[in-house]
C-alpha positions as CSV (number, residue, x, y, z in Angstrom):
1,X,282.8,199.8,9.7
2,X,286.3,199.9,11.2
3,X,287.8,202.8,12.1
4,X,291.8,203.3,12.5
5,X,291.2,207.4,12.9
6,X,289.1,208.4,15.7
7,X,288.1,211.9,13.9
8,X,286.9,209.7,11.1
9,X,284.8,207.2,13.8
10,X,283.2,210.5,15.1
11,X,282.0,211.8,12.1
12,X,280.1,208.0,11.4
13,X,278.1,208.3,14.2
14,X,274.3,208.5,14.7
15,X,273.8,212.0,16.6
16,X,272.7,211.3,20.2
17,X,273.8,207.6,20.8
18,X,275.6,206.6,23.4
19,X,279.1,204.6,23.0
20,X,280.3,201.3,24.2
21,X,284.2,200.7,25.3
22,X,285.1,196.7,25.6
23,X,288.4,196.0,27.2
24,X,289.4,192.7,25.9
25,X,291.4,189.9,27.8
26,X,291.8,186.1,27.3
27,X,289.0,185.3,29.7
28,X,287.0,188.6,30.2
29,X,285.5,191.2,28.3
30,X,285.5,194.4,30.7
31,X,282.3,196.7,29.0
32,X,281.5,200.4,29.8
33,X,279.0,202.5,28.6
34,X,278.1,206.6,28.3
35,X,275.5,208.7,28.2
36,X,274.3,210.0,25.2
37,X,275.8,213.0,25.4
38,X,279.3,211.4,25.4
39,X,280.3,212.9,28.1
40,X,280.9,210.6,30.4
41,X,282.1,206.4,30.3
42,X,280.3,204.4,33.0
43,X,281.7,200.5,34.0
44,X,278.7,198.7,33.2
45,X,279.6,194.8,33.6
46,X,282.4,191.7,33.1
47,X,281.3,189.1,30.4
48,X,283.4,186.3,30.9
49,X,284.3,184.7,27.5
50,X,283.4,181.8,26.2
51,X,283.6,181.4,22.2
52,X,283.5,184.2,19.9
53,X,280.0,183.4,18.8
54,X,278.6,183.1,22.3
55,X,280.2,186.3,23.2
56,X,279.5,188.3,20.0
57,X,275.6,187.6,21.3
58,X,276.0,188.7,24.9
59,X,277.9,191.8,23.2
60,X,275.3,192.3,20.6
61,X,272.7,192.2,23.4
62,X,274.2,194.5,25.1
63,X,274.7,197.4,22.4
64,X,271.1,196.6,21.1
65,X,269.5,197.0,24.4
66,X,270.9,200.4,25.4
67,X,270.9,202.0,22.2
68,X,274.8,202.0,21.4
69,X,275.6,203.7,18.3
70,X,279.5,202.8,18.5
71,X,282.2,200.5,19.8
72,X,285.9,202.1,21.4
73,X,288.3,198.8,21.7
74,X,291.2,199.5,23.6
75,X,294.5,198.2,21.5
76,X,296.5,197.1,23.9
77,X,299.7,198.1,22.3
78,X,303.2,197.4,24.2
79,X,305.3,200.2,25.9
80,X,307.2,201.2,23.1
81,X,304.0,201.8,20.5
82,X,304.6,198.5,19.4
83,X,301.6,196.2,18.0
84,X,302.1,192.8,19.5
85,X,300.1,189.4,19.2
86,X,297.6,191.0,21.6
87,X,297.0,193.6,19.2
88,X,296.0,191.4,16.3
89,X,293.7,189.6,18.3
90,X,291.9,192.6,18.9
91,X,292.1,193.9,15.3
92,X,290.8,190.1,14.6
93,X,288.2,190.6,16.8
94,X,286.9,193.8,15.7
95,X,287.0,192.5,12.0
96,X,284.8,189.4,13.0
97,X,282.3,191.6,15.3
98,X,281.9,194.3,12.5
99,X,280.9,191.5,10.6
100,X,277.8,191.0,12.9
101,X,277.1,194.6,13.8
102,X,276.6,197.6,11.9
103,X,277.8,200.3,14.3
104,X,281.2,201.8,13.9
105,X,284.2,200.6,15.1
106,X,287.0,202.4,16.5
107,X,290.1,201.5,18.6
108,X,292.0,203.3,21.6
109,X,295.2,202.8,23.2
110,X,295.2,201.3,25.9
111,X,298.3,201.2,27.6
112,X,298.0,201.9,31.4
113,X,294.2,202.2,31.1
114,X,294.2,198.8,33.8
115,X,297.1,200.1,35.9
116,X,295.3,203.6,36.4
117,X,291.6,201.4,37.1
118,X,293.4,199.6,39.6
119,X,295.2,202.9,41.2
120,X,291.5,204.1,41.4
121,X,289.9,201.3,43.2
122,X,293.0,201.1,45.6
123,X,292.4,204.5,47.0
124,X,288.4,203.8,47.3
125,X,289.8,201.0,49.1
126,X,288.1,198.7,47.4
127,X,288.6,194.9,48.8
128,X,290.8,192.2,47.0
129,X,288.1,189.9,46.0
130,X,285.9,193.3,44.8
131,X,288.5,194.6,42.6
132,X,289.2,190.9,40.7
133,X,285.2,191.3,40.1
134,X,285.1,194.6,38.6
135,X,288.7,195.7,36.9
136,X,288.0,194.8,33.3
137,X,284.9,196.5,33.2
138,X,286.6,199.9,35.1
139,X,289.5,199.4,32.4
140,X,286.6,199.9,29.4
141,X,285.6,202.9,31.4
142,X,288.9,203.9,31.6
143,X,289.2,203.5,27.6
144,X,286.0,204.7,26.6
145,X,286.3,207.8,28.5
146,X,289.9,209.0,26.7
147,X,288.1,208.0,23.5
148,X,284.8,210.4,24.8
149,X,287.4,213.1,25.9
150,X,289.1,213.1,22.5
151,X,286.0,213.2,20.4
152,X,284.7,216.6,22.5
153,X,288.5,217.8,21.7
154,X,287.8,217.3,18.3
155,X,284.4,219.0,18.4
156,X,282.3,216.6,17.2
């Protein structure tokens, strides 16, 4: 099930499961995990997109295997609050994968969440080529952790 309110998402998931953030872009999906005390989001790995089908699998995989009991999507809404054509491709996306798998479904703004992943791996000093390899999936992490941060705020 989709959720548009995060408080809502919350209360629909299974007690003690960890979450899943997905960072969606054209060619990558950027994925991040957390511990099933949802406390804190972990960059777990870079699935480089193929079709919606193939990559619904790999996803799938993914949540099965480590127990996930919900999905954050970061909406990458414009500066203004806007929803743009990225947007609806998300929102697209999320309607097509709930179809496929059970788990809630929430969304998280996004805005900034690559800019600050990036900020982070310049002061590790993290090399050119490095950073290209692992930016969508510290983005998730970057998404999945204000989701995290916002559930404890809400007590759930």
């Amino acid at each position: 099930m989709i959720h548009e309110d995060i408080a809502a998402f919350a209360a629909d998931l299974p007690p003690g499961s960890a979450l899943a953030g997905l960072d969606l872009g054209t060619k990558t999906i950027g994925v991040a995990v957390s511990d099933r005390m949802r406390s804190v989001a972990t960059p777990l790995e870079t699935v480089r997109r193929r079709k919606f089908t193939l990559d619904a699998e790999v996803l799938r995989a993914i949540l099965v295997g480590r127990d996930i009991g919900g999905v954050v999507l970061g909406l990458p809404r414009n500066m203004d609050g806007s929803e743009g054509p990225r947007c609806q491709s998300t929102r697209a996306f999320a309607r097509n994968f709930a179809a496929l798998w059970d788990g809630p479904i929430t969304f998280w703004d996004e805005r900034l969440s690559t800019v600050a992943a990036e900020k982070a791996l310049l002061e590790a000093d993290t090399t050119r080529k490095r950073r290209a390899e692992v930016i969508d999936h510290v983005a998730a992490s970057y998404i999945l952790q204000g989701a995290l941060d916002r559930i404890r705020n809400l007590g759930a």
